[in-house]
matplotlib code that plots the C-alpha trace (Angstrom):
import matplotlib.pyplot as plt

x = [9.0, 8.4, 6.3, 6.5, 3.7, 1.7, -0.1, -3.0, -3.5, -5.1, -7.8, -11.4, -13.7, -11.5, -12.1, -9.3, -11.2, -12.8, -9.5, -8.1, -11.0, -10.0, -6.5, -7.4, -9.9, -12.8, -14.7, -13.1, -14.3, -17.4, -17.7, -20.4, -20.3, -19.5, -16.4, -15.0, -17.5, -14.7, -15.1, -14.0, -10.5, -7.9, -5.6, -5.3, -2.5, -2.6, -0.4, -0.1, 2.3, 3.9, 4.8, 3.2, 2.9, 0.1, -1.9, -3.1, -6.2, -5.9, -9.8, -10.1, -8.0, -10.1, -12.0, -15.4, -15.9, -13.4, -14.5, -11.5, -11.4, -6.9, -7.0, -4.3, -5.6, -5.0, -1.5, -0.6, -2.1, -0.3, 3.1, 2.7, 1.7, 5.1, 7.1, 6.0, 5.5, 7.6, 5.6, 2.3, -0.4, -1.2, -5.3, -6.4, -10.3, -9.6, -13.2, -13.2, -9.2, -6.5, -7.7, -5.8, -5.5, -4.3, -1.4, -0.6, -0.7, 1.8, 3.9, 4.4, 5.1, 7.8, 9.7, 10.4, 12.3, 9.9, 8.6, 5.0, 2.6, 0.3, -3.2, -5.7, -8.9, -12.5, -11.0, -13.4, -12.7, -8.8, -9.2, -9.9, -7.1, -8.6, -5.7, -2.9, -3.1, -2.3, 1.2, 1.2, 1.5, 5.6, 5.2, 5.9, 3.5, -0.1, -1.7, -5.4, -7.9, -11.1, -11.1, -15.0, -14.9, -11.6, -10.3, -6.1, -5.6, -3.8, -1.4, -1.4, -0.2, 2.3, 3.8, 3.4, 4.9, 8.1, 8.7, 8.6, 11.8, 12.9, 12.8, 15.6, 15.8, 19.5, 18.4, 19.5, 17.0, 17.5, 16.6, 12.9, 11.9, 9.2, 6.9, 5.8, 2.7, -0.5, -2.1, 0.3, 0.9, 0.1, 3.6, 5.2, 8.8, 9.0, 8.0, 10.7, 13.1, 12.1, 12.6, 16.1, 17.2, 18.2, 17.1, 17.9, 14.0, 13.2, 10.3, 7.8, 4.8, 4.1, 2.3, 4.2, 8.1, 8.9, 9.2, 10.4, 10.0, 13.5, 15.2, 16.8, 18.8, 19.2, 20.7, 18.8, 19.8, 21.9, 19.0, 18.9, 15.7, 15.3, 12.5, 11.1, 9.5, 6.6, 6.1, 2.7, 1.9, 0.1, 0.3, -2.0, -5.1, -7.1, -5.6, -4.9, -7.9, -5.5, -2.2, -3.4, -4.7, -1.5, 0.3, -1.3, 1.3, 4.1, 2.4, 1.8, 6.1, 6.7, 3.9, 5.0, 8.4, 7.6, 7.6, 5.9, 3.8, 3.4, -0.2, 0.0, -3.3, -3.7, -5.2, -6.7, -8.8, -9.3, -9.8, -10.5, -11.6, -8.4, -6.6, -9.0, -7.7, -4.0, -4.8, -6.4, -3.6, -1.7, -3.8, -4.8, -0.9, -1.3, 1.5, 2.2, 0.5, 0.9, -1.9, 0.0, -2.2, 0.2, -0.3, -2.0, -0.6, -3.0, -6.1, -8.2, -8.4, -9.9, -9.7, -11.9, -10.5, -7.8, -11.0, -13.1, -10.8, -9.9, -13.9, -13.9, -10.9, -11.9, -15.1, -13.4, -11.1, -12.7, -10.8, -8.2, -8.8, -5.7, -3.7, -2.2, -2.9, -0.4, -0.9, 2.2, 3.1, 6.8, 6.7, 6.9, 8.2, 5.6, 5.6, 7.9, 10.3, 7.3, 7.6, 10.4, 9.4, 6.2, 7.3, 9.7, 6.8, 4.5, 7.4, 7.6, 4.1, 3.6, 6.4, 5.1, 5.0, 2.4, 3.6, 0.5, 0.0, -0.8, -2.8, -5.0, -5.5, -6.6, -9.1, -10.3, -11.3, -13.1, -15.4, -16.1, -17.2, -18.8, -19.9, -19.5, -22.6, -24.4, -26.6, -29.3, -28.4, -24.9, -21.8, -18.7, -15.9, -12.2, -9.9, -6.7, -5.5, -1.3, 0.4, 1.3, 3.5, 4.1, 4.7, 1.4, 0.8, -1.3, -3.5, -4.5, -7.6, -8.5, -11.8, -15.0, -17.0, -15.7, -18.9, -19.7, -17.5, -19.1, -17.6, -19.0, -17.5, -14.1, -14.3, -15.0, -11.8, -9.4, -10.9, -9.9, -6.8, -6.1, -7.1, -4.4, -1.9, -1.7, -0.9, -1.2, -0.6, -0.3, -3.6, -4.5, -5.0, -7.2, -7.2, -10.2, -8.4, -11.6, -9.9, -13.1, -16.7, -19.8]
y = [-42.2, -45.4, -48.0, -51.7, -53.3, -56.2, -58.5, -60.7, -63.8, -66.9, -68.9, -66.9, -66.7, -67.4, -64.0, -61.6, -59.0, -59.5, -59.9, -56.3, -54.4, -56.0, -54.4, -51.5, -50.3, -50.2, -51.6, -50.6, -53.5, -54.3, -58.3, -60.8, -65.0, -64.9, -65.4, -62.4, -59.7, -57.6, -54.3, -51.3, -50.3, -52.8, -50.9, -48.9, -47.4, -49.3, -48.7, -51.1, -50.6, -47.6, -49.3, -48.0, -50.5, -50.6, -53.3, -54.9, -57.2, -59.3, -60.0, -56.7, -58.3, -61.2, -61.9, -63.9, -64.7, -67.8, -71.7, -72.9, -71.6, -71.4, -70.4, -68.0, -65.2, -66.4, -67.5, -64.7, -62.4, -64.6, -64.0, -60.4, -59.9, -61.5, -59.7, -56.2, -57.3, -56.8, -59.7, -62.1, -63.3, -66.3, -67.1, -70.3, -71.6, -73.6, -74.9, -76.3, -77.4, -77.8, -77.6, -77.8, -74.4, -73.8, -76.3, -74.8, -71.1, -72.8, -74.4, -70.9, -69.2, -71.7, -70.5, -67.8, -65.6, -63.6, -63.9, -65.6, -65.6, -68.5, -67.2, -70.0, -68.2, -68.9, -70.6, -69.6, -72.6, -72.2, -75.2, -78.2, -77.4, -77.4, -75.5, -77.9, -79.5, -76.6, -77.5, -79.5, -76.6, -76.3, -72.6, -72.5, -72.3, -71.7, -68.5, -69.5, -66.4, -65.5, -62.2, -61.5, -61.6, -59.8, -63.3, -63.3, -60.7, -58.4, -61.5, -61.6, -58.0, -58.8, -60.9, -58.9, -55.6, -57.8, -59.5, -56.4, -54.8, -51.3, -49.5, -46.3, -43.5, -42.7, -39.3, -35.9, -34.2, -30.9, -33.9, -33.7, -37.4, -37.4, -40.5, -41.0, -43.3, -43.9, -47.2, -49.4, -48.0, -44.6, -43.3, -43.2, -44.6, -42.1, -39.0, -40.4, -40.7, -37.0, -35.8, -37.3, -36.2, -39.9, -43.3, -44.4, -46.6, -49.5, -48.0, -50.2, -50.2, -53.4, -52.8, -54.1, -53.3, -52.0, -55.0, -52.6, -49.3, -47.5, -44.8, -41.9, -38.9, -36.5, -32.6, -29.9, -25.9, -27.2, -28.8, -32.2, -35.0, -38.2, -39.5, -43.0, -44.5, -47.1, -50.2, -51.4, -54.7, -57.1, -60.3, -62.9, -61.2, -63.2, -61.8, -58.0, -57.0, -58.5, -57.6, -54.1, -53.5, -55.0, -52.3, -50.4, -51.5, -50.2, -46.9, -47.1, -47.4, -44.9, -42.3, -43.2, -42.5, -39.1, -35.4, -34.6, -36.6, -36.7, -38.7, -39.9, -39.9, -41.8, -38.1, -40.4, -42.3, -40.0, -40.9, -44.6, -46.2, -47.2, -44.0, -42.2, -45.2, -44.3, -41.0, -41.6, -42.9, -39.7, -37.7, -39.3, -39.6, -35.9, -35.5, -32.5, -33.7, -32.9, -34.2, -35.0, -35.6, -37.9, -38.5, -35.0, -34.8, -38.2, -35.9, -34.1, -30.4, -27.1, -23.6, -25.1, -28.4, -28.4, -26.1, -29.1, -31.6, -29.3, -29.4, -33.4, -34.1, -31.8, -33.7, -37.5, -36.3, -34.2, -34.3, -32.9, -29.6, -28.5, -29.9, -28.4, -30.0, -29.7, -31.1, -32.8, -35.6, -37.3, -38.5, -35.1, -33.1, -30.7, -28.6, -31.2, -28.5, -27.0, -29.9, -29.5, -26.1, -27.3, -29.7, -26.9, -24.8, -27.4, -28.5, -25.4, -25.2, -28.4, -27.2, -23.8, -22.7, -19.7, -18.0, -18.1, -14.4, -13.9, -17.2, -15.5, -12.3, -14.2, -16.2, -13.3, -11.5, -14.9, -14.9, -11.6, -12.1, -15.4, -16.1, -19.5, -21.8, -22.3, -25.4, -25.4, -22.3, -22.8, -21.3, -22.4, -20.2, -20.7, -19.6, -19.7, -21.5, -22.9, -24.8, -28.1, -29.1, -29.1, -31.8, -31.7, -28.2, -28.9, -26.7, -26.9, -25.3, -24.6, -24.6, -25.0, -27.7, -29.3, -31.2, -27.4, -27.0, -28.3, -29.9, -27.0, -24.4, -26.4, -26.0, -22.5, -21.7, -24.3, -22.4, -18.7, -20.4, -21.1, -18.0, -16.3, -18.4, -21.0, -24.0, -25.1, -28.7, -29.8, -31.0, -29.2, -30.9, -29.8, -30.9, -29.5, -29.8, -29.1, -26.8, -27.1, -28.1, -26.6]
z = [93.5, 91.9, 94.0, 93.8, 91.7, 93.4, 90.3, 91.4, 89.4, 89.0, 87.2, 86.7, 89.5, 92.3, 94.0, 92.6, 92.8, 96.2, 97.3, 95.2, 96.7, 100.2, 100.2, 98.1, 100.7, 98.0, 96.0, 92.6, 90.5, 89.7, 91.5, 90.6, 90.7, 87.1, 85.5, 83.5, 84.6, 86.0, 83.7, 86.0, 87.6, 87.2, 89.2, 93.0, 95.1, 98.5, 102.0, 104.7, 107.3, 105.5, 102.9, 99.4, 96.2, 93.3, 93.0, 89.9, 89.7, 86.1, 87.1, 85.2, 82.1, 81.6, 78.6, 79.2, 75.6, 75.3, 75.4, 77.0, 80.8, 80.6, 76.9, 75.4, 77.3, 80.2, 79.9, 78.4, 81.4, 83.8, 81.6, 81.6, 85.2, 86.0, 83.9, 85.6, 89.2, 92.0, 93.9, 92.2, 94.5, 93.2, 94.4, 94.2, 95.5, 98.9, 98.5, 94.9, 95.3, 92.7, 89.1, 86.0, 85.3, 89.1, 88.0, 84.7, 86.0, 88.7, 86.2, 84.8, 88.0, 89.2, 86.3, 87.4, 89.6, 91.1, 94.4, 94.8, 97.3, 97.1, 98.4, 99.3, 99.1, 100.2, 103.7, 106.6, 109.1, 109.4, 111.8, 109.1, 107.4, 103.9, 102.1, 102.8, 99.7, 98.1, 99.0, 96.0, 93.4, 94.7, 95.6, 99.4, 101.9, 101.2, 103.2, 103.8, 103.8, 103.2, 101.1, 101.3, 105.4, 105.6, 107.4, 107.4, 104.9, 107.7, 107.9, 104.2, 104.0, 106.6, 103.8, 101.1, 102.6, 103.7, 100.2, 98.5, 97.1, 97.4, 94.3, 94.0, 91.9, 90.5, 88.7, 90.5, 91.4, 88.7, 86.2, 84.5, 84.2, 81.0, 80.9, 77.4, 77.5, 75.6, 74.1, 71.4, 68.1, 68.9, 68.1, 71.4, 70.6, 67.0, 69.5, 71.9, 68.7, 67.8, 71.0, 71.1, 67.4, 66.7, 66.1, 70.0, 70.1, 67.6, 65.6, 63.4, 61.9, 64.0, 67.4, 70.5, 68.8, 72.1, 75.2, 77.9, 79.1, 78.2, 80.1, 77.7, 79.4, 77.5, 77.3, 76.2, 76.5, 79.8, 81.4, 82.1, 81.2, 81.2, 78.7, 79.3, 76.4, 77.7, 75.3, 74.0, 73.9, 71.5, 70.1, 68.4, 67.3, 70.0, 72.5, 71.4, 74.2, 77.2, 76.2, 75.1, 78.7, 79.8, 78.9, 81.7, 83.7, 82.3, 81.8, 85.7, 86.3, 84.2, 85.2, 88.9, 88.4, 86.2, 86.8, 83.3, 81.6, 77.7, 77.2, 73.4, 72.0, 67.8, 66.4, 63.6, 65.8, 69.0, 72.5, 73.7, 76.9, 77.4, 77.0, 79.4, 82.0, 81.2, 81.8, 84.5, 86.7, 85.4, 87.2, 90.4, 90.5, 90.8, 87.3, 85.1, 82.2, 78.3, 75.8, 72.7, 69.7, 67.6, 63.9, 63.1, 59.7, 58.4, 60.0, 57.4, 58.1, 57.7, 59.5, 62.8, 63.0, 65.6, 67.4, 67.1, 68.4, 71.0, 72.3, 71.9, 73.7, 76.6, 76.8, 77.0, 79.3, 81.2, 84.3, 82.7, 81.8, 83.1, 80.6, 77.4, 74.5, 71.1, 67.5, 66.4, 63.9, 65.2, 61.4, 59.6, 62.5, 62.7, 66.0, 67.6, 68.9, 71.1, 73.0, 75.0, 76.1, 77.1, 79.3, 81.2, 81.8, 83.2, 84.8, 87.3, 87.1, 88.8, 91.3, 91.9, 95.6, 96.4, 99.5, 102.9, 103.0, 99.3, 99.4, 102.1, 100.5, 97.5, 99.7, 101.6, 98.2, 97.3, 100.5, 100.1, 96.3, 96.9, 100.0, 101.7, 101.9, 104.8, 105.4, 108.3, 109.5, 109.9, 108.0, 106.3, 108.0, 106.3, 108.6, 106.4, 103.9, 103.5, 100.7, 102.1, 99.0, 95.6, 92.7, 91.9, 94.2, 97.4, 99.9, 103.0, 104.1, 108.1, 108.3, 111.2, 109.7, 106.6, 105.8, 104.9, 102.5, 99.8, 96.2, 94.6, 96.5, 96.1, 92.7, 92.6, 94.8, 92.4, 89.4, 91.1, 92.4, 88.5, 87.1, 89.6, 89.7, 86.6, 87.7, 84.0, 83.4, 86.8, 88.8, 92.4, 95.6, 98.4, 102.0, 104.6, 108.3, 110.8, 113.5, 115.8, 115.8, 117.4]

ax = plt.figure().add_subplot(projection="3d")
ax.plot(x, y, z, "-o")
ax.set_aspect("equal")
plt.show()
C-alpha cells in the first residue's frame, strides 16, 4: 500500500533533521550546528496514531559547497519536495526570525496547492510568544516547537496525521505491480518500453526525459501487471547532486506501491552510493526484488566476466543476497524475455506460505544439528515457530528469552529456512515473541 510522503523543508540549519529524527524515532542523520553536514538517510517510515506516511528530510539533499545560502539548489529542492509530497513541513528558526530565504521558500510554497505546515522551530518558552511573526510568511498559523526537547511535536503530528490524504489502490489484487527504479539515465523507461513491446515511455539520451512516474498495465500469457516506470531527475549541471537524490522519492512511491521490484543498475559504471540507497528502501520495504544490470552489451567481456560482476555486486549490496541478478541490454534485446518469468517466480516466492507443522519439523532438525546458544548458564529454548504473513514471508518465533537468541543464530535459521524453502527474491522477516521469563 502506498503511504503518504511527508517533505521537510526550509533554509539550512534550521533543524530539519533534529526535527526528522524526532518523528522518525531515531537518529538517522547524522546532525551537527553546520549547515549541509547532513550525509546519511534522507528518508524513514514513521506511524503516529495509526496512521503510516514516509518522511523525507531535504537536510539530507543539501549541498554545503554553494556561496549563496538560497542558491539553485535550494529552490530547486524546495520545488521537488512539493511536487512528490502529500503534506511539506515548512521549518523556520523562531530564534533568528524571518530571513530572506524563509520568504522566498514561502513565496514558492504559496503557489501551490499542497497543504503546508508552517513549523516554528527552536521555541522553548511557548509563553513569549516569539513565533507570531511568523504569521507574516501567508501560510496559516505557525506551530511553535522545539524539535531537540521533543516540545509540541505530539501536537505537531496531531496535524500532520489529519492533513494527510488517503492514498487508494485501483489494481485487483491477481495484478503484479512492477516498480522499475534505479538512478537517471540508467535505462529504466527503454526496459519499461521492452517490456511493453512498444514505444508507450519517452526515451532519450538526455537524463531526466521522464517527469512522473507512469503506470502501464499490461497482459502477458493471461496474467495481469502493471509496470511503473520511476523518472530520474536532473537539470543544470550545478545541481545534478540534488535533483539526482531527488529522485529517491519517486522510487519510494513506486517501491511502496510494488509487489516486484526491478532495481536498474548502469552495468557500465556499476553500483553507486545512491543505488545502494534505492535499494535500500526496496528491502527494508520487505519487496521481491530483481537486480537488472542495464546496458550489458557496452561492457567488455570474456568467459568470467558476468562471474566477476556477479562477486562485485554481491559485495555493494550485500544485504541483498537474496536477489536474482540478470544481464540484459533493453537496447539490443538481449535476455529481455527472461524478465517477465523472473518476476512471476519471485512473485510467488515473496507470497509463499510454509504450513506450522513442516515449519517445526524443520526447526526441530536445526536444534538438534546446531544447538541453541547459551549465555551465563542459561539456554535459548524455541518453542515453535508460525508464519505470521507473507509479501515479503514472515515468522514468528516463541521463544524463553529472546535476548538469547542471538543475530547469529538468526541468521543461521534464515539461511536453513532458504536452503529448504527458497524464498528467492523476496527478503525474510523474523519476529522473537518471549512466552515467559525466568
Amino acid at each position: 500500500m502506498a503511504k503518504p510522503i511527508v517533505a521537510i523543508v526550509g533554509r539550512p540549519n534550521v533543524g530539519k533533521s533534529t526535527l526528522f529524527n524526532r518523528i522518525s524515532g531515531g537518529r538517522v542523520a547524522i546532525v551537527e550546528d553546520q549547515p549541509g553536514v547532513t550525509r546519511d538517510r534522507i528518508y524513514r517510515d514513521a506511524k503516529w496514531l495509526e496512521r503510516s506516511f514516509t518522511l523525507i528530510d531535504t537536510g539530507g539533499l543539501e549541498i554545503a559547497e554553494y556561496e549563496n545560502p538560497f542558491s539553485d539548489v535550494v529552490r530547486v529542492q524546495a520545488e521537488v519536495a512539493i511536487a512528490e509530497a502529500e503534506l511539506v513541513l515548512f521549518v523556520v528558526d523562531g530564534k533568528q526570525g524571518i530571513t530572506g530565504e524563509d520568504e522566498k521558500i514561502a513565496e514558492i510554497l504559496r503557489k501551490t496547492k499542497k497543504p503546508v505546515l508552517l513549523v516554528v522551530n527552536k521555541i522553548e518558552d511557548f509563553a513569549k510568544n516569539l513565533h507570531m511573526e511568523f504569521y507574516a510568511l501567508g501560510l496559516g498559523d505557525p506551530i511553535p516547537i522545539s524539535a531537540s526537547h521533543g516540545m509540541n511535536t505530539g501536537d505537531l503530528l496531531d496535524m500532520v496525521v489529519e492533513a494527510l490524504p488517503e492514498i487508494e489502490e485501483d489494481y485487483a489484487p491477481d495484478v503484479v505491480k512492477i516498480a522499475i527504479i534505479g538512478r537517471p539515465n540508467v535505462g529504466k523507461s527503454s526496459l519499461t518500453n521492452a517490456l511493453l513491446g512498444q514505444e508507450r515511455v519517452i526515451v532519450s539520451d538526455i537524463p531526466g526525459t521522464t517527469r512522473d512516474a507512469i503506470d502501464t498495465p499490461f497482459e502477458r500469457d493471461g496474467k495481469n501487471y502493471v509496470v511503473i516506470d520511476t523518472a530520474g531527475m536532473r537539470r543544470r549541471a550545478r545541481v545534478d547532486e540534488a535533483i539526482e537524490r531527488y529522485s529517491v522519492m519517486r522510487a519510494l512511491r513506486a517501491v511502496d506501491r510494488s509487489d516486484v521490484v526491478l532495481m536498474v543498475i548502469d552495468a557500465s559504471q556499476g553500483v553507486t552510493e545512491q543505488d545502494k540507497k534505492i535499494a535500500g528502501y526496496a528491502h527494508e520495504g520487505g519487496k521481491g526484488c530483481i537486480l537488472v544490470l542495464n546496458k550489458w552489451d557496452l561492457v567488455p567481456k570474456d568467459e568470467k566476466t558476468m562471474q566477476k560482476y556477479d562477486k562485485v555486486i554481491r559485495s555493494e549490496l550485500a544485504f541483498m543476497q537474496y536477489a536474482p541478478t540478470l544481464y540484459v541490454s533493453a537496447k539490443t534485446g538481449q535476455r529481455l524475455p527472461k524478465i517477465v518469468e523472473i518476476i512471476d517466480f519471485v512473485a510467488e516466492q515473496t507470497n509463499r506460505r510454509i504450513s506450522t507443522s513442516i515449519l517445526n519439523e524443520l526447526l526441530a532438525d536445526i536444534v538438534r544439528v546446531t544447538p541453541p546458544p547459551t549465555d551465563k548458564g542459561k539456554k535459548l529454548k524455541i518453542y515453535y515457530v508460525t508464519q505470521a504473513g507473507v509479501k515479503p514471508p514472515t515468522f514468528v518465533f516463541f521463544v524463553n528469552d529472546e535476548e538469547l537468541f542471538h543475530f547469529s543464530y538468526r541468521r543461521h535459521i534464515q539461511n536453513r529456512f532458504r536452503e529448504t524453502f527458497g524464498f528467492e527474491g523476496s527478503p525474510i522477516r523474523f519476529f522473537i515473541r518471549q512466552r515467559e521469563k525466568d
